[in-house]
Backbone of each chain as ProteinMPNN parsed JSONL, in Angstrom:
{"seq_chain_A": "XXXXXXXXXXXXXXXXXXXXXXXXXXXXXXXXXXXXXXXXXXXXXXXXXXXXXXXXXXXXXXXXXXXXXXXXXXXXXXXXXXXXXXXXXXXXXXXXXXXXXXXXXXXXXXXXXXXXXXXXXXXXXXXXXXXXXXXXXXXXXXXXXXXXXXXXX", "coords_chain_A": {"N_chain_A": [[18.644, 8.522, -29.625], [19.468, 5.034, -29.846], [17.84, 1.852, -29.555], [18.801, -0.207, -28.62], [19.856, 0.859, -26.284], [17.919, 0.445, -24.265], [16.846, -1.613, -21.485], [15.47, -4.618, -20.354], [14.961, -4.964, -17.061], [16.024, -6.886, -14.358], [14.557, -9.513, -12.243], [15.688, -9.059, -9.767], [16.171, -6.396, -10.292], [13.893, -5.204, -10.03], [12.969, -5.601, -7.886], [14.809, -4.447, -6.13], [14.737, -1.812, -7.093], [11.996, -0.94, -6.342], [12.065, -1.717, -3.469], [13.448, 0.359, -2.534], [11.748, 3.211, -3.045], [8.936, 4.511, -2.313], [6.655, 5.703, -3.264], [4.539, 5.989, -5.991], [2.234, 5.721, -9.393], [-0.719, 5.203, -8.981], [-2.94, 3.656, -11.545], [-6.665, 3.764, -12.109], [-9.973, 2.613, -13.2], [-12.868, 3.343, -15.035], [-15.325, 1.93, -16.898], [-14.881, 3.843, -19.803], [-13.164, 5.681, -18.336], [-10.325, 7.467, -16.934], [-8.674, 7.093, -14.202], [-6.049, 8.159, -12.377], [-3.927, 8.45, -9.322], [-1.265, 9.908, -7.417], [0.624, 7.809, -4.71], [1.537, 6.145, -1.866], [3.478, 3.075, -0.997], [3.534, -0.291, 0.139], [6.095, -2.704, 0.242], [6.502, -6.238, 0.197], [9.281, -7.752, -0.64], [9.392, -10.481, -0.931], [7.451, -11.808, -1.158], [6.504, -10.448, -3.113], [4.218, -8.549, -3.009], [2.028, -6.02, -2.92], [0.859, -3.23, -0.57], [-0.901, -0.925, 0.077], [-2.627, 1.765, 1.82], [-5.099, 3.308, 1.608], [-6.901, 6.774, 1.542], [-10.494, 7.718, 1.502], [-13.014, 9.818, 0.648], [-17.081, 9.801, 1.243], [-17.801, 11.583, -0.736], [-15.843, 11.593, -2.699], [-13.966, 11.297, -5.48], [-12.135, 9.298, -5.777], [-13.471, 6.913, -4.352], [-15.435, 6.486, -5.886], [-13.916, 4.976, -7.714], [-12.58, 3.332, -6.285], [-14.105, 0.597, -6.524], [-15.115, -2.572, -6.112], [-12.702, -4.907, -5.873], [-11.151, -3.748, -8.007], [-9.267, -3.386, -11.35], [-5.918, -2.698, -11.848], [-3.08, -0.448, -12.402], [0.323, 0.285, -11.808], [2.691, 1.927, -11.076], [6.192, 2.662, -10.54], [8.545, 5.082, -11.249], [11.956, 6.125, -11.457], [14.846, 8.627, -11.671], [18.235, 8.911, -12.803], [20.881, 10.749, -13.347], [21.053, 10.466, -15.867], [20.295, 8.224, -16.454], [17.432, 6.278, -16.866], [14.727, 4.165, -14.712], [11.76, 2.459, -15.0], [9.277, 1.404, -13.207], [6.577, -1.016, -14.024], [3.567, -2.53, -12.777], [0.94, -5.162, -12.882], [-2.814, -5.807, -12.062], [-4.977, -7.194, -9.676], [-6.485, -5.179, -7.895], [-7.308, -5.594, -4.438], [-9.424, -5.325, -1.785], [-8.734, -5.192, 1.846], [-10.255, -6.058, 4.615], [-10.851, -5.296, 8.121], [-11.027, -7.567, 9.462], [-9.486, -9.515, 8.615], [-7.052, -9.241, 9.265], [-3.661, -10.321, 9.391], [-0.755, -11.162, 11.509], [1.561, -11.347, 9.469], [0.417, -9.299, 7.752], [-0.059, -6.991, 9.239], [2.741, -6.263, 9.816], [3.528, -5.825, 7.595], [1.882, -3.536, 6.883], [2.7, -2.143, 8.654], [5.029, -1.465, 8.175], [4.94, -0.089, 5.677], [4.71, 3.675, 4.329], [2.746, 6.485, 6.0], [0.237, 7.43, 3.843], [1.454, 9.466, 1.781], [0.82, 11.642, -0.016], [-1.814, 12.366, 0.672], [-4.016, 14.692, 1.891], [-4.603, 14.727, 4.959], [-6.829, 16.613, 6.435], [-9.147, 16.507, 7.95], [-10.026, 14.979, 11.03], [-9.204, 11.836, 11.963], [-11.002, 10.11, 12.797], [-13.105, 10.934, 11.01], [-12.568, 10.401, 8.474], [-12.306, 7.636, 5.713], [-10.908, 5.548, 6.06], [-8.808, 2.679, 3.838], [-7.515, -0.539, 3.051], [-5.728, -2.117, 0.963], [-4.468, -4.625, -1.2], [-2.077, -5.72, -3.786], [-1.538, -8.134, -5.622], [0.934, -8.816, -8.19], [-0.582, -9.661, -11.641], [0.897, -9.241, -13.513], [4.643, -8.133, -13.757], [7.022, -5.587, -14.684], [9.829, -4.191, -15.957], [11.761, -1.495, -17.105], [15.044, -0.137, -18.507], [17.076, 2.809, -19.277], [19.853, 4.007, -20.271], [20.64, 6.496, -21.165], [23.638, 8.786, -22.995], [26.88, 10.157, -21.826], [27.206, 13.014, -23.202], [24.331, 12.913, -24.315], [22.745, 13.472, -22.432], [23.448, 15.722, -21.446], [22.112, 17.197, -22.902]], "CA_chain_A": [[18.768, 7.398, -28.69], [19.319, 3.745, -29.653], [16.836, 1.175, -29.139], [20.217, -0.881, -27.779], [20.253, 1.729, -24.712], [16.921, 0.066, -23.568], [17.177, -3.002, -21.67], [14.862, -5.19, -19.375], [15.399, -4.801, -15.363], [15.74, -8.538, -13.92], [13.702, -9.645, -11.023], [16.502, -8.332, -8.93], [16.508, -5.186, -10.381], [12.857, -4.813, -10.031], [13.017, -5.986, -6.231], [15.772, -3.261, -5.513], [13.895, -0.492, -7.31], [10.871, -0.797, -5.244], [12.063, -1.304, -2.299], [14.151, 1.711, -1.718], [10.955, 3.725, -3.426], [7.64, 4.094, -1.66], [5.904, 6.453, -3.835], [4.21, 5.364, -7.371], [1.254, 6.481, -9.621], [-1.905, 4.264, -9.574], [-4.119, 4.535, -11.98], [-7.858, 2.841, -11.992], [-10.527, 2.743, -14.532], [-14.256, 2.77, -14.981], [-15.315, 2.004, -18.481], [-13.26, 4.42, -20.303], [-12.731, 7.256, -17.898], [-9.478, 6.905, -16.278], [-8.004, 8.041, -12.808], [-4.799, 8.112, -11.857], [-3.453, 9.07, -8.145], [-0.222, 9.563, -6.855], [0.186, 6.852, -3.6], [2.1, 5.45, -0.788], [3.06, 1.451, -0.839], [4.615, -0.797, 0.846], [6.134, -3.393, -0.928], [7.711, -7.259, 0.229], [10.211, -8.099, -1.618], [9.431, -12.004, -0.708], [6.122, -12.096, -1.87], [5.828, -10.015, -4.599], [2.912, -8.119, -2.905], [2.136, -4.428, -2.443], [0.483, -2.979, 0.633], [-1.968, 0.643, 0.079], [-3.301, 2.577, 2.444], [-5.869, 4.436, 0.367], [-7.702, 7.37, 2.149], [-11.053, 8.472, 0.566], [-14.593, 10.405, 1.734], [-17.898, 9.42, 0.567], [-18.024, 12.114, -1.993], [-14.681, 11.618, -3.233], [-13.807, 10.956, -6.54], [-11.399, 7.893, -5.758], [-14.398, 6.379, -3.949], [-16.488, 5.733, -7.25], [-13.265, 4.057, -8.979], [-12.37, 1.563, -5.674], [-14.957, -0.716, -6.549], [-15.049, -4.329, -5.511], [-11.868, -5.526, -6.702], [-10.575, -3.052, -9.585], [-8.01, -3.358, -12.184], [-5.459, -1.433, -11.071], [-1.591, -0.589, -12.685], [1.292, 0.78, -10.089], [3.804, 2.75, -11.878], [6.888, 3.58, -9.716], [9.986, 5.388, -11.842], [13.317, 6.915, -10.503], [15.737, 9.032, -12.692], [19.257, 9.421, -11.605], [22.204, 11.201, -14.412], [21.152, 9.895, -17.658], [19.475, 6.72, -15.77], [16.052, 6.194, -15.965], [14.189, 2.936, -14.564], [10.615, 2.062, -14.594], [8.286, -0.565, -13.497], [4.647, -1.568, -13.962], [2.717, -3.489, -12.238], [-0.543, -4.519, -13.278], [-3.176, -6.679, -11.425], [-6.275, -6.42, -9.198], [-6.559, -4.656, -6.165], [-7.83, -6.42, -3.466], [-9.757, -4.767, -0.348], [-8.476, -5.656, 2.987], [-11.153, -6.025, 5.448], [-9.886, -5.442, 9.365], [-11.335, -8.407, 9.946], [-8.843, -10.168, 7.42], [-5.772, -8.656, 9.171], [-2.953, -11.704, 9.859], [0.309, -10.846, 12.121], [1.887, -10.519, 8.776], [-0.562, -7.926, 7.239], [-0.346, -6.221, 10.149], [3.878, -5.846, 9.909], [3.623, -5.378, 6.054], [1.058, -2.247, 6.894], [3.16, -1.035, 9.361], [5.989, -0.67, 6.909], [4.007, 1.153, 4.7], [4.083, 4.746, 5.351], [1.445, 6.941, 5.557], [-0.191, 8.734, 2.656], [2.327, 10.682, 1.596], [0.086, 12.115, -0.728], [-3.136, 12.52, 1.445], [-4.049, 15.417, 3.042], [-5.834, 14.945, 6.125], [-7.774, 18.008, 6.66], [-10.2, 16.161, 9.029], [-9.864, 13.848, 11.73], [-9.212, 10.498, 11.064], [-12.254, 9.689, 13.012], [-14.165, 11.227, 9.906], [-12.038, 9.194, 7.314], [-12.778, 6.106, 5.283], [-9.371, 4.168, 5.587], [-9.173, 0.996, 3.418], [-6.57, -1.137, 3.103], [-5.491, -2.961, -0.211], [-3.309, -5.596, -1.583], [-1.456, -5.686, -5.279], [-0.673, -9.151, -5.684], [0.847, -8.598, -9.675], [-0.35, -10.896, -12.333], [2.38, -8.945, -14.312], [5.616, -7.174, -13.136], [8.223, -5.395, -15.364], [11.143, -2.965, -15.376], [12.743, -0.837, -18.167], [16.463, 0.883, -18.035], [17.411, 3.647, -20.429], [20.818, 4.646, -20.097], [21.594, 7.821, -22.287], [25.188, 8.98, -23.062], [26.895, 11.824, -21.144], [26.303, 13.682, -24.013], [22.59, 12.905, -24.723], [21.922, 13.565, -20.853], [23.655, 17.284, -20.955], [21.479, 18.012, -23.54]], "C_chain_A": [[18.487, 6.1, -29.428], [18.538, 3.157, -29.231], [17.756, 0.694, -27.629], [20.427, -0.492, -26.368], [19.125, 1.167, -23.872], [17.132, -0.922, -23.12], [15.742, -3.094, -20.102], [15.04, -5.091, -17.82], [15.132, -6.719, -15.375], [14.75, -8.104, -12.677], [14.321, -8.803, -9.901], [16.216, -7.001, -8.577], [15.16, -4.673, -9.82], [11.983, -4.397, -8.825], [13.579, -4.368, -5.784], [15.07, -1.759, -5.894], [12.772, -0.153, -6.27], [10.811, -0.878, -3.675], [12.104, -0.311, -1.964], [13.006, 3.085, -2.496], [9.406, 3.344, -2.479], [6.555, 4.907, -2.036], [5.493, 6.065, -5.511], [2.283, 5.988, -7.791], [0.059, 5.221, -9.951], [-2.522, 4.552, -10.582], [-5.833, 2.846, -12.046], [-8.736, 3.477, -13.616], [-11.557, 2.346, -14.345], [-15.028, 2.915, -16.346], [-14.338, 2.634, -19.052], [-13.347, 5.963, -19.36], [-11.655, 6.693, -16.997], [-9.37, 7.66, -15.289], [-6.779, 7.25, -12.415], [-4.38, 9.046, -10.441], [-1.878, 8.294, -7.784], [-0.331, 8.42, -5.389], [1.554, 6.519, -3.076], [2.067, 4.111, -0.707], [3.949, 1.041, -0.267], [4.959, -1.992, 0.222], [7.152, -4.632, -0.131], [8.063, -7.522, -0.509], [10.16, -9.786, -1.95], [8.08, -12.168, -1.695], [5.457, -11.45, -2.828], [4.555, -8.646, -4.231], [3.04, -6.642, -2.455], [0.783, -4.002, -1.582], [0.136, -1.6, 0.366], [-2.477, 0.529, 0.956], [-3.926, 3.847, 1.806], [-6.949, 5.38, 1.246], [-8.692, 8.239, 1.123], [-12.254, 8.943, 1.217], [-16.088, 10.046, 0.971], [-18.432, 10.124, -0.685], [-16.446, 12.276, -2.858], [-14.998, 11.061, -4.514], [-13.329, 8.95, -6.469], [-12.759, 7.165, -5.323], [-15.095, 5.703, -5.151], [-15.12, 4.823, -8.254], [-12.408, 2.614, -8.146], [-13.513, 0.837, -4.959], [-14.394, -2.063, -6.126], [-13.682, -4.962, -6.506], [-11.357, -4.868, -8.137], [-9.362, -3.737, -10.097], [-7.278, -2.688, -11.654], [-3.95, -1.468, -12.158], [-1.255, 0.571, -11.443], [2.058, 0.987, -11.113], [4.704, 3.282, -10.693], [8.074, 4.149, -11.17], [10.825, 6.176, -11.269], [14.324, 7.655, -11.999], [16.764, 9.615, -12.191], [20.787, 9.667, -13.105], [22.332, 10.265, -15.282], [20.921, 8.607, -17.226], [18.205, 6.821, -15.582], [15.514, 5.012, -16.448], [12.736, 3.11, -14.622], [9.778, 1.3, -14.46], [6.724, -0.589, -13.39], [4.361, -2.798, -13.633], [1.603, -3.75, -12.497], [-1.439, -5.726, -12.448], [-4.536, -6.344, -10.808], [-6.405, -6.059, -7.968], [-7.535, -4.958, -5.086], [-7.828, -5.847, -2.005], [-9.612, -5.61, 0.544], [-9.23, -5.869, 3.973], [-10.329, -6.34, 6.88], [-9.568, -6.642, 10.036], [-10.25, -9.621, 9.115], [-7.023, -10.124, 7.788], [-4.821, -9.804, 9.603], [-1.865, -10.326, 10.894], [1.332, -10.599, 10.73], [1.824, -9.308, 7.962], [0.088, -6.602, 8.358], [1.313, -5.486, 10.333], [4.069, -5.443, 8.366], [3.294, -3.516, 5.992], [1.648, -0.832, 7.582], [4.691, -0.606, 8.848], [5.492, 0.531, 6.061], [4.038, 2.417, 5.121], [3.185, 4.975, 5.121], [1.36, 7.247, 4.297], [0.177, 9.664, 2.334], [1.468, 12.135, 0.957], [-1.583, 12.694, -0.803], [-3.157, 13.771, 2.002], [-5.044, 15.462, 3.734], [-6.148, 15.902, 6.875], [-8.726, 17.628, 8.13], [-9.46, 14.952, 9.666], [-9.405, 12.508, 11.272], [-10.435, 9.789, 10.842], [-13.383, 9.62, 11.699], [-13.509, 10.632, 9.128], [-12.224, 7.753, 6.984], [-11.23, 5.906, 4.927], [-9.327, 2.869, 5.115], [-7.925, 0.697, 2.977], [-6.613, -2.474, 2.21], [-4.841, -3.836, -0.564], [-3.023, -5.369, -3.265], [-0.633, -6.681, -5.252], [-0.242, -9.184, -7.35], [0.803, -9.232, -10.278], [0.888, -10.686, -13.336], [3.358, -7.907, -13.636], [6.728, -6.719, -14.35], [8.633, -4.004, -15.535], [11.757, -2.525, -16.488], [14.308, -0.121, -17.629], [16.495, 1.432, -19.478], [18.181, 4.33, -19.735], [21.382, 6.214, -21.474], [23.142, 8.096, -21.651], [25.283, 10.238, -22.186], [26.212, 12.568, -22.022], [24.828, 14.363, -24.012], [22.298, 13.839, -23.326], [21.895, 15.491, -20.582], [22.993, 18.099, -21.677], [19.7, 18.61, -22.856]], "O_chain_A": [[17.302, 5.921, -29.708], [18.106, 3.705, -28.216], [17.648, 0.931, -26.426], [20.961, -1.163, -25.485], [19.274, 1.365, -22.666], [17.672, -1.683, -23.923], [15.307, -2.258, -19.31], [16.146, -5.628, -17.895], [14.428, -7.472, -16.048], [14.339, -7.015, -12.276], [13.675, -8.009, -9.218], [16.056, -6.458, -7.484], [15.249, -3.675, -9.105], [11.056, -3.614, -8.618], [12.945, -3.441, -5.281], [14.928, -0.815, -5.116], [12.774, 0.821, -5.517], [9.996, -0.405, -2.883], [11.255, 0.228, -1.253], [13.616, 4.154, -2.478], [8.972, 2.249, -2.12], [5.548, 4.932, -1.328], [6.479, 5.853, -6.217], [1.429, 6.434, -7.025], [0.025, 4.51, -10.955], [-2.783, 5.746, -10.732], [-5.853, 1.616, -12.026], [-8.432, 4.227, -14.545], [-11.744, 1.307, -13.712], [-15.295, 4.031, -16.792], [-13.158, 2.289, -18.983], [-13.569, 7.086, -19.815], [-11.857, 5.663, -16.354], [-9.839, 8.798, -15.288], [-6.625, 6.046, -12.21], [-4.509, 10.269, -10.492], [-1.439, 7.144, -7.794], [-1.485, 8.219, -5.013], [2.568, 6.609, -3.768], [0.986, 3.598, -0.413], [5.017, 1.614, -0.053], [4.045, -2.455, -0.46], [8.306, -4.336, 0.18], [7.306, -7.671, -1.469], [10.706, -10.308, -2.922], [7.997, -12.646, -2.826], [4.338, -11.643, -3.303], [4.108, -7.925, -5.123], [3.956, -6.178, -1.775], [-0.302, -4.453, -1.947], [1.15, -0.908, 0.447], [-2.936, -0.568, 1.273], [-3.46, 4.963, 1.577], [-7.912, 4.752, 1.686], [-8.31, 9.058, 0.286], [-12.534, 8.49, 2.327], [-15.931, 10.096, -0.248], [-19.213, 9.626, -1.496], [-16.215, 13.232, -3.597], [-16.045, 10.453, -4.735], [-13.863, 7.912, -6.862], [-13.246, 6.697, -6.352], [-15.244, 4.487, -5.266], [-15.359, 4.179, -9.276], [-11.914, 1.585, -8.607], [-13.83, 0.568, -3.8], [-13.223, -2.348, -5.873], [-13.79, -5.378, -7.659], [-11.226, -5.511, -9.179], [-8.618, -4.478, -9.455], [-7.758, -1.895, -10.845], [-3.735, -2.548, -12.708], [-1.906, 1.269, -10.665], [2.08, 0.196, -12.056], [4.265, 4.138, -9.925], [8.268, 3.317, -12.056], [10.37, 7.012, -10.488], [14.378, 7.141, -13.116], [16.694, 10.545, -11.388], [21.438, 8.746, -13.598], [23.251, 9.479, -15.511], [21.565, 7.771, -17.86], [17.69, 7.272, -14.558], [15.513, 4.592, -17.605], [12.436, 4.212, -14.164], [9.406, 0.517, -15.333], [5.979, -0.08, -12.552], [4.781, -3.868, -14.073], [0.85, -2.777, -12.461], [-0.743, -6.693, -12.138], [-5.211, -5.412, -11.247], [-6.413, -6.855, -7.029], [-8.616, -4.37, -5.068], [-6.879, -5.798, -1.222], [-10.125, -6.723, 0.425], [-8.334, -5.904, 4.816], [-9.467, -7.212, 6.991], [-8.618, -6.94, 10.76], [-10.634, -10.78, 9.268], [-6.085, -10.598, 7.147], [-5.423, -10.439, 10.469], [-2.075, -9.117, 10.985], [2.0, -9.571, 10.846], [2.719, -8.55, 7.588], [0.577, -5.517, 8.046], [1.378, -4.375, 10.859], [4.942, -4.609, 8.126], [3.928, -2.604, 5.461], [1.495, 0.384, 7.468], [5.303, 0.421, 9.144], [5.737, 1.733, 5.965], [3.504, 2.628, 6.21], [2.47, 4.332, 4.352], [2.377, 7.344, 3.612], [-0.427, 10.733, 2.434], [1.514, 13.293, 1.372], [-2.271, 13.172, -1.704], [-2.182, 14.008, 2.714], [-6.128, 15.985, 3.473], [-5.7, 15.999, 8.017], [-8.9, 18.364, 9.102], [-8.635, 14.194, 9.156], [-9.288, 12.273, 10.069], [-10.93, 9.223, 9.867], [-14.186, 8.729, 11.422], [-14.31, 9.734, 8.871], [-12.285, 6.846, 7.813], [-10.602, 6.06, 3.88], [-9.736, 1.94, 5.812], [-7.214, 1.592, 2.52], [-7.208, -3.521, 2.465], [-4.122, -3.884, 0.434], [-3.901, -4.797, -3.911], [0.571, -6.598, -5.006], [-1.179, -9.641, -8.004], [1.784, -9.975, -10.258], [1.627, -11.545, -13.819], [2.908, -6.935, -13.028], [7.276, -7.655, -14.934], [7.999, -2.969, -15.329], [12.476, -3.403, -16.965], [14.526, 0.309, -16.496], [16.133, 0.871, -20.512], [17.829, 5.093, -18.836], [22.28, 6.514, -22.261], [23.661, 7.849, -20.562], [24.412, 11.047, -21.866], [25.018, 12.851, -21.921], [24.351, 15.486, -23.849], [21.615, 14.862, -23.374], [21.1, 16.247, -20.024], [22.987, 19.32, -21.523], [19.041, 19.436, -23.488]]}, "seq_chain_B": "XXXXXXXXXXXXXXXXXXXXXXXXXXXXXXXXXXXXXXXXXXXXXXXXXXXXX", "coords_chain_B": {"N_chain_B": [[-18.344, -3.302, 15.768], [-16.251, -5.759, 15.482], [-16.615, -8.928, 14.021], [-15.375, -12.152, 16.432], [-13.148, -15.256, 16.952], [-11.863, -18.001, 18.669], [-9.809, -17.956, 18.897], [-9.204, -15.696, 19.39], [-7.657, -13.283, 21.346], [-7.905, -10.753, 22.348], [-9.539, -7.13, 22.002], [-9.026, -4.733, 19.592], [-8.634, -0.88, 19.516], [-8.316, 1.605, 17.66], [-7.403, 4.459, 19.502], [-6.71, 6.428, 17.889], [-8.22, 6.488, 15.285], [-10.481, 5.156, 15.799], [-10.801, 2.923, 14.951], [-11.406, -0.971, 15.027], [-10.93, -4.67, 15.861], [-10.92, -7.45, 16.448], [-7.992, -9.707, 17.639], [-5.477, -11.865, 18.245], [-3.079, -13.161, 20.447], [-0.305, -12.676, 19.302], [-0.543, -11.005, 17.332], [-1.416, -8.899, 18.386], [1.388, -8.185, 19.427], [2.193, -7.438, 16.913], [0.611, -4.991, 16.599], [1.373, -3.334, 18.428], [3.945, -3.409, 18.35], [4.603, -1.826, 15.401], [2.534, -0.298, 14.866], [-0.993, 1.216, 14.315], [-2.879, -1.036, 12.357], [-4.573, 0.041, 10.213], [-4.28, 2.899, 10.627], [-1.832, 3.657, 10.766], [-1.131, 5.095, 12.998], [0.59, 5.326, 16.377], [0.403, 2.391, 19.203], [-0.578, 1.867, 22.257], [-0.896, -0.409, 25.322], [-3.122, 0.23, 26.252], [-4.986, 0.463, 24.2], [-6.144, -2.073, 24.058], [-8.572, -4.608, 24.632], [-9.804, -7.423, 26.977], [-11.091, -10.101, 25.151], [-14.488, -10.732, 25.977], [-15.627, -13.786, 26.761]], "CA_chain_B": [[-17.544, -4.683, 16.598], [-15.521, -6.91, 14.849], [-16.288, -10.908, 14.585], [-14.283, -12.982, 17.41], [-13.322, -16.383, 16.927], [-12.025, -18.701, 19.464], [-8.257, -17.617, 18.943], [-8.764, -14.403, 19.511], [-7.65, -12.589, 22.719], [-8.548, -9.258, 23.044], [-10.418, -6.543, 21.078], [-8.538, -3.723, 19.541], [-9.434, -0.096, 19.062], [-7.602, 2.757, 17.941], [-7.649, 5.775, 19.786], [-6.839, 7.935, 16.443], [-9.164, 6.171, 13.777], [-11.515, 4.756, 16.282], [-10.884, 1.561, 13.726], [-11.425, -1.78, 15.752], [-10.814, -5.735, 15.317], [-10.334, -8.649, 17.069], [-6.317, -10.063, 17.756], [-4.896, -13.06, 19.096], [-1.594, -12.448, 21.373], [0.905, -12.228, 17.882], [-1.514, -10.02, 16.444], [-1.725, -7.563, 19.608], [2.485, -7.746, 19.854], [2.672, -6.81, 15.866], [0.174, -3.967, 16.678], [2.144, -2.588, 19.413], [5.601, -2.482, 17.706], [4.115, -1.43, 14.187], [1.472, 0.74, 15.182], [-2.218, 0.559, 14.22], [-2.905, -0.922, 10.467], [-5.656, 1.283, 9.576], [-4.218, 4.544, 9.642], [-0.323, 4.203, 10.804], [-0.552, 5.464, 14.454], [1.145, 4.087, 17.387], [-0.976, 2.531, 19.757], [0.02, 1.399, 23.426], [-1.802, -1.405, 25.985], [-4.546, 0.413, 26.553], [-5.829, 0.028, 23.028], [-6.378, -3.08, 23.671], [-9.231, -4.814, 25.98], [-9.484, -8.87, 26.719], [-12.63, -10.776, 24.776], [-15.661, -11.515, 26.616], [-16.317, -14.994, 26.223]], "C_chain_B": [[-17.504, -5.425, 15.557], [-15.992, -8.797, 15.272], [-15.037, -11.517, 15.577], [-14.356, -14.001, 16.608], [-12.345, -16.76, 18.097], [-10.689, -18.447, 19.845], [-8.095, -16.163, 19.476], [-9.095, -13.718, 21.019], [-8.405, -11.275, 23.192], [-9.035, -8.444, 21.347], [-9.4, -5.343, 21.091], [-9.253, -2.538, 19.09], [-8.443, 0.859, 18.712], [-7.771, 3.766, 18.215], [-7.379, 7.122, 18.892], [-8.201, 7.645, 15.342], [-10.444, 5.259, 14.335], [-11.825, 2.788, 15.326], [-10.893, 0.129, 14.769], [-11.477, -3.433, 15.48], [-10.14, -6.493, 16.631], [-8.792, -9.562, 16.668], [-6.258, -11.041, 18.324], [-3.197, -12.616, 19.97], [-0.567, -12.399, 20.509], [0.327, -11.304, 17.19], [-1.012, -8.559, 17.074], [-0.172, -7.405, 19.632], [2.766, -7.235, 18.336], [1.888, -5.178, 15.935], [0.912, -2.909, 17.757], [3.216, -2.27, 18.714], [5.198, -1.848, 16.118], [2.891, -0.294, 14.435], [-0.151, 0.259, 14.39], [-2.306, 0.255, 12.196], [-3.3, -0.123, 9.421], [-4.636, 2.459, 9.091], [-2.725, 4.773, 10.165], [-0.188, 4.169, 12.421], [-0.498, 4.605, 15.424], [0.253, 3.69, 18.592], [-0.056, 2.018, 21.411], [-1.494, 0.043, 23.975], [-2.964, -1.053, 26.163], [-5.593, 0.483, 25.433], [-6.524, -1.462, 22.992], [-7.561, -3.8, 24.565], [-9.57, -6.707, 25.675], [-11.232, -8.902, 26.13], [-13.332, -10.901, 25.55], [-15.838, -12.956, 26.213], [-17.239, -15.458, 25.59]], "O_chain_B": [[-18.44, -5.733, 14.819], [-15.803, -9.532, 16.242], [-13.855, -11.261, 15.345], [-15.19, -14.067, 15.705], [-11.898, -15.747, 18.637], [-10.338, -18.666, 21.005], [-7.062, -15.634, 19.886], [-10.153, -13.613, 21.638], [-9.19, -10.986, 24.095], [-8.961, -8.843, 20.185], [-8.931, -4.909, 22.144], [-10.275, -2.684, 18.421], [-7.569, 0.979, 19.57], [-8.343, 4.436, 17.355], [-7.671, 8.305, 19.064], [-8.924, 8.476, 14.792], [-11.261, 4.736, 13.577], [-12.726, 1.952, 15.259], [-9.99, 0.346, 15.577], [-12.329, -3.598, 14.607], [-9.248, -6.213, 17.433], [-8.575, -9.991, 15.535], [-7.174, -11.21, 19.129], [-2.495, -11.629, 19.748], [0.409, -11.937, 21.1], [0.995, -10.799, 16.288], [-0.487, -7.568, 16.568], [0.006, -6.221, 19.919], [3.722, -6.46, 18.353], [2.467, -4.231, 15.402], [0.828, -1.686, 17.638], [3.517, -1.11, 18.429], [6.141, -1.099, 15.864], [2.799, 0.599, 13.592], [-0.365, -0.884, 13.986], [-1.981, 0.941, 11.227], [-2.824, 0.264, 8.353], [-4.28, 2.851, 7.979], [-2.279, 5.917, 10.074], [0.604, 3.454, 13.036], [-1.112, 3.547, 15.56], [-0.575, 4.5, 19.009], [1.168, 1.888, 21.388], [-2.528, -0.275, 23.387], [-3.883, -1.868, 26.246], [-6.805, 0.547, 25.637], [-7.263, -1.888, 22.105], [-7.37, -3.337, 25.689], [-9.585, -7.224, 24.559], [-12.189, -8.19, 26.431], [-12.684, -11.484, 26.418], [-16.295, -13.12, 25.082], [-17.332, -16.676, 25.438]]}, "name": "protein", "num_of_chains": 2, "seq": "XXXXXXXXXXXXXXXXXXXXXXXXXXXXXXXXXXXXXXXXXXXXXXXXXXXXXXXXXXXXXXXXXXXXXXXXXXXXXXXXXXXXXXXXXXXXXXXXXXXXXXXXXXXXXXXXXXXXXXXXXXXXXXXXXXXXXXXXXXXXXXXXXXXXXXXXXXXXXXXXXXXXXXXXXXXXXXXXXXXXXXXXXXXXXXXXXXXXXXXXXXXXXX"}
């Protein structure tokens, strides 16, 4: 494979990817131990901003790595016959408080689906639901087109 | 219980996630057609109850 086959996604492209995608891999970080979880987002296309619904329990793992404002990257990628895109996001994730919720929050959230990736075993009642933002200080998109060829290999 | 302020109409609750917050009347019509923020589910009028003053 050619470098040449690699190319940048525009803003466009980067827009269109994420929309029609609502699944991507977080990952967080506490000194050097990393965690990564699959996730559910919701994503405007106007504002750049991404919308989590993160479900965790007080002995959870995730719990000890969404601290006050983490680092966070958002990885979505798609691969479609010798096409594959991917974009990173990187930035800080920003807890929602209910008390914080606007009339747009509140239609952003309800885009969002659920937690694809959650399984709620218990009630909800018993669940710690928190609600995030990913405004990105960086955004960007790769394409790698391989040849028929390459692809049938 | 959620902080009021002076805008805000009624008190919401959800009957799945028990999750609760104060709305103003654009708030309470995005929670109705969108369902509750917290945790997704749909909520109807009776989630909702007016402020006390």
């Amino acid at each position: 494979m050619s470098l040449d086959q690699q190319t940048e996604l525009s803003p466009d492209e980067i827009r269109e990817v994420l929309s029609r995608h609502e699944t991507g891999v977080l990952s967080l970080a506490k000194a050097d131990e990393p965690y990564a979880i699959p996730i559910s987002y919701g994503y405007d296309g106007e504002s750049g901003r991404f919308y989590l619904r993160l479900v965790s329990t007080p002995e959870s793992e995730k719990r000890q790595f969404l601290t006050s404002s983490p680092r966070a990257r958002l990885v979505v990628h798609e691969s479609n016959d010798g096409s594959y895109r991917s974009i990173i996001a990187e930035g800080t994730l920003e807890r929602v408080d209910p008390d914080e919720l606007t009339v747009e929050r509140i239609v952003q959230y309800g885009k969002a689906k659920r937690p694809l990736f959650e399984i709620w075993g218990e009630t909800k009642r018993d669940l710690d639901i928190q609600l995030f933002e990913l405004d990105p200080e960086t955004l960007g998109g790769r394409a790698v087109e391989l040849d028929a060829a390459e692809s049938d290999k | 219980m959620s902080a009021t302020s002076p805008t805000d109409d009624y008190e919401f609750t959800c009957p799945q996630c028990g999750e609760g917050f104060a709305v103003n009347d654009g708030m309470r019509a995005a929670v109705l057609e969108r369902g509750c923020p917290i945790c997704g589910s749909p909520t109807s009028t009776e989630a909702f109850a007016p402020c006390s003053a």
